[in-house]
N, C-alpha and C positions, 0 to 999 in steps of 0.2 A: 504494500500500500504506500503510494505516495503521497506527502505531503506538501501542504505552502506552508511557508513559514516566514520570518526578519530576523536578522542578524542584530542583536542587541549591545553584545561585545565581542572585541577581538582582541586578543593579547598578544604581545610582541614573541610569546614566547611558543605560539604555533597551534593554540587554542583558541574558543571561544560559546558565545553562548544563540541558540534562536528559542523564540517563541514563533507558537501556531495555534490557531482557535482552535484547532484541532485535538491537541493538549493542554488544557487550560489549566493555570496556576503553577505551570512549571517551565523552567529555563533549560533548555533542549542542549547539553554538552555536546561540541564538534571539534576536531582534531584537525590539523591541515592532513593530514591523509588521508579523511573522508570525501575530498574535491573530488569532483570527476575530474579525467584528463582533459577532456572538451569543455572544462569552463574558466573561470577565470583563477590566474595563480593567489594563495593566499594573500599573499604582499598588498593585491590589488582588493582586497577585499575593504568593504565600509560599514561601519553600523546603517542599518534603515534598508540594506540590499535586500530585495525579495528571493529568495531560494526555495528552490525543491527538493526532496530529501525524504530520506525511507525510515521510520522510525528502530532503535532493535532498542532492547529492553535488557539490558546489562542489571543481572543480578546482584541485590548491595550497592549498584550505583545509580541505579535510575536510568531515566531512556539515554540515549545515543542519535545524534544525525549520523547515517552514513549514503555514500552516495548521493553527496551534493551538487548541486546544478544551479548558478546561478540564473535567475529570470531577467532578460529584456524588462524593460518598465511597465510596458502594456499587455505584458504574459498575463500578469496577478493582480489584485488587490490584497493586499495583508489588513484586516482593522488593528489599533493599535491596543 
């Protein structure tokens, strides 16, 4: 199952966070090796970017983005 989601933070140290109405009241952990190859490199990455992204359910730490895909602007809407 795919999701939409927004990138909320990014840290310099290769991590960061999304939400998605999809999962509500929770901050969505992502790794830079969860990018797909076909989208943009982390580096280029901003808060507020819409993404796509497959939920997994890491036991003891909560869900996981993997298989991220940054969205064109007029792909998605995200509410905030």
């Amino acid at each position: 199952e795919r999701l939409i989601g927004k990138i909320v933070k990014i840290s310099p140290e290769g991590w960061g966070f999304i939400i998605s109405k999809n999962i509500k009241f929770t901050r969505i952990f992502f790794h830079w090796s969860a990018l797909n190859q076909d989208t943009l490199h982390f580096t280029e990455l901003e808060r507020g970017m819409v993404v796509e992204f497959e939920p997994l359910d890491v036991p003891d730490k909560g869900v996981r983005a993997i298989r991220i895909r940054v969205l064109e602007d007029n792909e998605a809407e995200v509410d905030d």
